[in-house]
DRENDO-1510 file (C-alpha; in Angstrom, 1 decimal, always signed):
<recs>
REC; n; res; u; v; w
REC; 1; UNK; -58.9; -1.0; -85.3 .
REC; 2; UNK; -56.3; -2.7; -83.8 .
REC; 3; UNK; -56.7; -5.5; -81.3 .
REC; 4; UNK; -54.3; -7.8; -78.7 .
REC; 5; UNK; -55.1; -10.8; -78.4 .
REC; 6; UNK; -53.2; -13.1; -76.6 .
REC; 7; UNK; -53.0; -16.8; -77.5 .
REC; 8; UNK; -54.5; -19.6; -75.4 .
REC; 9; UNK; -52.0; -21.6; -73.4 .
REC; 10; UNK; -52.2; -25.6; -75.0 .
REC; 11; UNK; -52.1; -28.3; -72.4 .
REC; 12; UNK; -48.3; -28.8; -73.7 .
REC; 13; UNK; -45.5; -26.9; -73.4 .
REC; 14; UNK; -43.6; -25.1; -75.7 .
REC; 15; UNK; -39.9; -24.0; -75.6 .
REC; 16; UNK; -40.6; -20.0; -75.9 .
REC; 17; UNK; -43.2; -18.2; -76.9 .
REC; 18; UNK; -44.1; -14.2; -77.7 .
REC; 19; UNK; -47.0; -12.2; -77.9 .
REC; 20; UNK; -47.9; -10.9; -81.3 .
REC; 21; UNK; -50.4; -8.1; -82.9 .
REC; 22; UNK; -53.0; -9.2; -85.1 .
REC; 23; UNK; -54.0; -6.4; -87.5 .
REC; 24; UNK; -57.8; -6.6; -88.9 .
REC; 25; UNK; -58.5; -4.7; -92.1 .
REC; 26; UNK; -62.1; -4.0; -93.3 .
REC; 27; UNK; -62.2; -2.9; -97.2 .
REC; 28; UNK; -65.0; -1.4; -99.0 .
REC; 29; UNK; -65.9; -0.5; -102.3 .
REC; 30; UNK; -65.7; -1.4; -105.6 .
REC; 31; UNK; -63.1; -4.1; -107.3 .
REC; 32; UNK; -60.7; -1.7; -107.7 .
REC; 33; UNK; -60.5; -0.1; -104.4 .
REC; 34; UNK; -60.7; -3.8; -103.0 .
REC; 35; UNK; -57.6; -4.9; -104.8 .
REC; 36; UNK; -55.7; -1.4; -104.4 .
REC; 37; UNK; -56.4; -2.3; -100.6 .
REC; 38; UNK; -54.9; -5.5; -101.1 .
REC; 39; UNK; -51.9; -4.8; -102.5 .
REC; 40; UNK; -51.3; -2.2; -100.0 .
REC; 41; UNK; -51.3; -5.0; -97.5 .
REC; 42; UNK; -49.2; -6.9; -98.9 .
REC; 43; UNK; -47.0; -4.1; -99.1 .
REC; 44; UNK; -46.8; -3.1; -95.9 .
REC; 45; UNK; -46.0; -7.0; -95.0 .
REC; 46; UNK; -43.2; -7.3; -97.4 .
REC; 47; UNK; -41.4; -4.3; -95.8 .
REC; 48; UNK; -41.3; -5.9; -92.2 .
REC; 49; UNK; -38.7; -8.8; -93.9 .
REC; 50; UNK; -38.6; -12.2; -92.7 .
REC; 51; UNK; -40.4; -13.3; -89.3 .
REC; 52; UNK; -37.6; -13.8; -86.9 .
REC; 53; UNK; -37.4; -17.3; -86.2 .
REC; 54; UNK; -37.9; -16.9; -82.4 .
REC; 55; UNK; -41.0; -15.8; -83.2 .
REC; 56; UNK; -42.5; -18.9; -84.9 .
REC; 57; UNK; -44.9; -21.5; -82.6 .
REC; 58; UNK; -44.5; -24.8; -82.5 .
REC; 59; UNK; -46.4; -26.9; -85.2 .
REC; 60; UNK; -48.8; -29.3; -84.2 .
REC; 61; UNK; -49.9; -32.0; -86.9 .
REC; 62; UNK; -53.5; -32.0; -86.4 .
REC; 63; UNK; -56.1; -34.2; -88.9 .
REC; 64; UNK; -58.1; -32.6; -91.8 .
REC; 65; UNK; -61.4; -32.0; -89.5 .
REC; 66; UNK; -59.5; -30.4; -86.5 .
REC; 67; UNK; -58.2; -28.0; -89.4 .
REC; 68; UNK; -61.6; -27.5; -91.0 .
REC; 69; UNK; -63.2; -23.4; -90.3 .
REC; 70; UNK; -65.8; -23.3; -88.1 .
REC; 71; UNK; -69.1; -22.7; -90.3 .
REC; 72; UNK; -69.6; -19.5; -91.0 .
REC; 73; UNK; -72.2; -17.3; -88.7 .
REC; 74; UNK; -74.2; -14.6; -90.5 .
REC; 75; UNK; -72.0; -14.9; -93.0 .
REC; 76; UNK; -68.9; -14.0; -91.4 .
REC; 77; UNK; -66.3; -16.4; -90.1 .
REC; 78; UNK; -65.9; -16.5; -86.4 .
REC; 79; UNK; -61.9; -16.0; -85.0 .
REC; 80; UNK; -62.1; -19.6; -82.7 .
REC; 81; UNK; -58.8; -21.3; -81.2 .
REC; 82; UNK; -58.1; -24.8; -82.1 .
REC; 83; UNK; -57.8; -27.0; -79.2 .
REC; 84; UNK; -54.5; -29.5; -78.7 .
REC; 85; UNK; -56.8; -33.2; -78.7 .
REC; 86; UNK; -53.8; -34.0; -76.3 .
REC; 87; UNK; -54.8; -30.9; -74.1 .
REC; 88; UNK; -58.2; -33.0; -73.0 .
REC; 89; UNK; -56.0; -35.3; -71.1 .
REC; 90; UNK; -56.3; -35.1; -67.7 .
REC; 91; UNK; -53.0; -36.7; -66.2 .
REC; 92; UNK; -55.2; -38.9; -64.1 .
REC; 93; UNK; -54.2; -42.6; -64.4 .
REC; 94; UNK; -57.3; -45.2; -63.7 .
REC; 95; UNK; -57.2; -47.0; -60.8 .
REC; 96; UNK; -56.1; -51.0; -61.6 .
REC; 97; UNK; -59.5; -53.1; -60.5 .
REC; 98; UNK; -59.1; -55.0; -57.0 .
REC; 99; UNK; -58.0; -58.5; -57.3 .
REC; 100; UNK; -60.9; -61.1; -58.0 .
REC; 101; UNK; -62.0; -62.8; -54.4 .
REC; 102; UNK; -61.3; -66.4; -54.0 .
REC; 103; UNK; -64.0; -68.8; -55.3 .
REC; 104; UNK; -63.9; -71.1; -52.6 .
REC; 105; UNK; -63.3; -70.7; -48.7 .
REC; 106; UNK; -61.7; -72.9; -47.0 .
REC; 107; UNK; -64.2; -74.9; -44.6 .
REC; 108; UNK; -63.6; -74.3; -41.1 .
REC; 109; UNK; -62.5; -77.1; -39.1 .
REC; 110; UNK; -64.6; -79.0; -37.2 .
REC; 111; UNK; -64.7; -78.6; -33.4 .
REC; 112; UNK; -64.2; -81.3; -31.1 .
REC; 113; UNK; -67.1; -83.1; -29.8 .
REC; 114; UNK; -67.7; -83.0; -26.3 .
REC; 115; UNK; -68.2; -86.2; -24.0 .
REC; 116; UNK; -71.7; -86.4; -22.5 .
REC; 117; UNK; -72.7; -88.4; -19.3 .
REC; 118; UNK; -73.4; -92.3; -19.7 .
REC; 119; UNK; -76.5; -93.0; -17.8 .
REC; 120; UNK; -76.9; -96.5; -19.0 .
REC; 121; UNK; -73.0; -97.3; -18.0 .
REC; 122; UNK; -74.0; -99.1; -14.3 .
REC; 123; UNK; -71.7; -97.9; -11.9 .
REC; 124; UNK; -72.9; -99.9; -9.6 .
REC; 125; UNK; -73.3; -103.7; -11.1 .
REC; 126; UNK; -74.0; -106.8; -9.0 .
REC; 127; UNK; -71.9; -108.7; -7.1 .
REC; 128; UNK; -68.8; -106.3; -7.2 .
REC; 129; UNK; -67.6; -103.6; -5.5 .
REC; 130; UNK; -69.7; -100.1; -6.5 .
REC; 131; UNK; -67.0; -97.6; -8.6 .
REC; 132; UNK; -67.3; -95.3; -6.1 .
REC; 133; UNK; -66.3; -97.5; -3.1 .
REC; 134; UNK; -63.2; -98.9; -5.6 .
REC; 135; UNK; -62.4; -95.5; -5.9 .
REC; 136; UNK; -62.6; -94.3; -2.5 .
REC; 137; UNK; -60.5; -97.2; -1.4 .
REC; 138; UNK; -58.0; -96.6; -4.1 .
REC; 139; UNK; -57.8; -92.9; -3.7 .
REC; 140; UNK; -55.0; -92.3; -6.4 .
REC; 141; UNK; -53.6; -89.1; -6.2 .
REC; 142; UNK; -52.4; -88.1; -9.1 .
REC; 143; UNK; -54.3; -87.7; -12.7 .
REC; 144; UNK; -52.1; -90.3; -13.9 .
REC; 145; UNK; -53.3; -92.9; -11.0 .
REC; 146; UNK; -56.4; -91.9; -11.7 .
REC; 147; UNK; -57.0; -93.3; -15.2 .
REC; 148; UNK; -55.2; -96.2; -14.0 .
REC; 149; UNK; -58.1; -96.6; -11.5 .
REC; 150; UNK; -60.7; -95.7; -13.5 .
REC; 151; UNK; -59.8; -98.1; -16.5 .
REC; 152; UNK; -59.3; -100.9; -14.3 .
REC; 153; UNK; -62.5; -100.8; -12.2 .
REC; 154; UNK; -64.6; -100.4; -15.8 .
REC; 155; UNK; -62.1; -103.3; -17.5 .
REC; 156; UNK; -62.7; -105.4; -14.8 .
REC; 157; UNK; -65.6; -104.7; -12.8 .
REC; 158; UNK; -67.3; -103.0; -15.2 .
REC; 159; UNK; -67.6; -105.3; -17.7 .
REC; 160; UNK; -66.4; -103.3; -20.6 .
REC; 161; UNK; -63.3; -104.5; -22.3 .
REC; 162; UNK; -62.1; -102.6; -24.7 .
REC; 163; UNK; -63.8; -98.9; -23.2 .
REC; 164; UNK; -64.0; -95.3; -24.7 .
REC; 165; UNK; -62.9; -92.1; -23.7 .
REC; 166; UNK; -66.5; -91.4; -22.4 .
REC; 167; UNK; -66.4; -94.2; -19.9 .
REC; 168; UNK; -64.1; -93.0; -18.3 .
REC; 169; UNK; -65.1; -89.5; -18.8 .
REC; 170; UNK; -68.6; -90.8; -17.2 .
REC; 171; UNK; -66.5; -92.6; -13.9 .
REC; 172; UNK; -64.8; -89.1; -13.5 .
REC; 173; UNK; -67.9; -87.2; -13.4 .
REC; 174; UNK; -69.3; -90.0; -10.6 .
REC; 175; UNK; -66.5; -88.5; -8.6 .
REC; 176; UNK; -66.5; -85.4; -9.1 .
REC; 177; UNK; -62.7; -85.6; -10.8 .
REC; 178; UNK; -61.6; -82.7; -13.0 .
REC; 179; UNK; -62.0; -84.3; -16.7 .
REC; 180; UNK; -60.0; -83.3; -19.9 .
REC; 181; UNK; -60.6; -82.4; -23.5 .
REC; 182; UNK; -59.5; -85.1; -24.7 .
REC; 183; UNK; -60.0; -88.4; -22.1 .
REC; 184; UNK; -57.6; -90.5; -24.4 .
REC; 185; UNK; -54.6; -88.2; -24.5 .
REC; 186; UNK; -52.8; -89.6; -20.9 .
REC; 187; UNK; -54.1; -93.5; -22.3 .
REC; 188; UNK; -51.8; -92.0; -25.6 .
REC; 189; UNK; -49.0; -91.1; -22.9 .
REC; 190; UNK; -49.0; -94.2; -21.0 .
REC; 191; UNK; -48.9; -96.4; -23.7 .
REC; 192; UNK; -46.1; -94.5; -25.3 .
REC; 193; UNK; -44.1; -94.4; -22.2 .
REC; 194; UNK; -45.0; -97.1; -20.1 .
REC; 195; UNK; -46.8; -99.6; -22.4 .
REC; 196; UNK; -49.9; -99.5; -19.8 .
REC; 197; UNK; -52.7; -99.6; -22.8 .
REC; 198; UNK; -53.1; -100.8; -25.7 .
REC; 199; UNK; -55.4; -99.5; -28.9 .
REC; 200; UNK; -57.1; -102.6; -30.0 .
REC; 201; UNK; -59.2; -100.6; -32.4 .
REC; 202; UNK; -60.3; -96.7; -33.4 .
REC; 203; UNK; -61.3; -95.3; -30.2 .
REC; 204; UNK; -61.5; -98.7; -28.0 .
REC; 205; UNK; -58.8; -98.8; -25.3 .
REC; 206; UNK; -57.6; -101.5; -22.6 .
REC; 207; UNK; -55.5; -101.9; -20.1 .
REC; 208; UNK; -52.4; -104.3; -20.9 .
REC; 209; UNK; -51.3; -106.9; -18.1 .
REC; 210; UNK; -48.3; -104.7; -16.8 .
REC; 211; UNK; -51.3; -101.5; -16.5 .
REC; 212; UNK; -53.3; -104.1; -14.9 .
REC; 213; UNK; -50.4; -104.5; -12.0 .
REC; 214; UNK; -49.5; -100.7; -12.3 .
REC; 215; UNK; -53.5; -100.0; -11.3 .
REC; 216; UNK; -53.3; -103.1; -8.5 .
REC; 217; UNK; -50.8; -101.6; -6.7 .
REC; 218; UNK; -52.2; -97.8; -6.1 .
REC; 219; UNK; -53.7; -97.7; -2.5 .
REC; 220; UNK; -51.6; -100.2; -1.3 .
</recs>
């Protein structure tokens, strides 16, 4: 009986390919009717001449096992396809691994403190005029004049030479003045500009005899 089978497509391609019949013969009987069988077959082969070279399939080297029959079933041998081991490649490529995180985060920096009020700064020592009355009397107008006043009333009435930022952050809070960040940055300024201050050490300040005079004359 005579079957078509058509061959399993391999994960590669191949130039051109064409179908073929695949005749199964089934002999029985004796030796001698086997082998008259036989060379009947063969034949019937030789008279078809050489297979037309169009018609031959790609060879693919495979190893010794791949080649190997499948064991036998009942003691016939089964008709299996061997399978291309390049056909079980999927195409797929592997994602590459995400880079490594850094081992160390760089620290945050560190946020400015803020000035607090100085309850044991007396505003209001003996014998002198009060801050607030030297500041009401003064009555600077701008912010600049106003640091003027404030350093010289805690200089020199105060009784705190050199001072800090939070003395005078503590004499602008008696008043009720708008205070800044950072109460050193217009000392910075003056200095700079004017050479009204001077930085003794880290974080003292005091006026300088010309920002003594510059402070004097306000109010007047």
């Amino acid at each position: 009986m005579a079957r078509e089978r058509k061959p399993v497509q391999p994960a590669y391609q191949v130039a051109e390919q064409e179908e073929m019949t695949v005749v199964v013969v089934k002999f029985k009987g004796g030796p001698e009717s086997m082998q008259k069988g036989f060379d009947a077959v063969n034949n019937a082969i030789a008279a078809l001449g050489p297979a037309h070279p169009n018609n031959q399939r790609a060879v693919v080297t495979r190893t010794p096992a791949q080649l190997a029959p499948p064991p036998a079933q009942n003691g016939h041998v089964v008709d299996t396809e061997i399978e291309d081991p390049e056909a079980a490649d999927t195409g797929e490529e592997t994602a590459p691994d995400p880079p490594a995180a850094p081992s160390a985060v760089a620290a945050a920096p560190k946020p400015r403190r803020g000035y607090t009020f100085m309850n044991e700064f007396n505003l209001s020592p003996p014998g002198v005029s009060s801050w607030k009355d030297y500041a009401t009397q003064k009555n600077p107008q701008t912010e600049n004049d106003k640091f003027l006043v404030a350093s010289a009333w805690t200089q020199t009435h105060g009784g705190v030479d050199p001072f800090t930022g939070r003395h005078l952050f503590t004499a602008f809070r008696a008043m009720e003045w708008p205070t800044q960040v950072d109460m050193t940055q217009p000392l910075r300024t003056l200095k700079s500009k004017k050479s009204y201050y001077e930085n003794p050490s880290s974080g003292k300040w005091k006026l300088t005899t010309i920002g003594l005079e510059a402070a004097d004359k306000i109010g007047k």
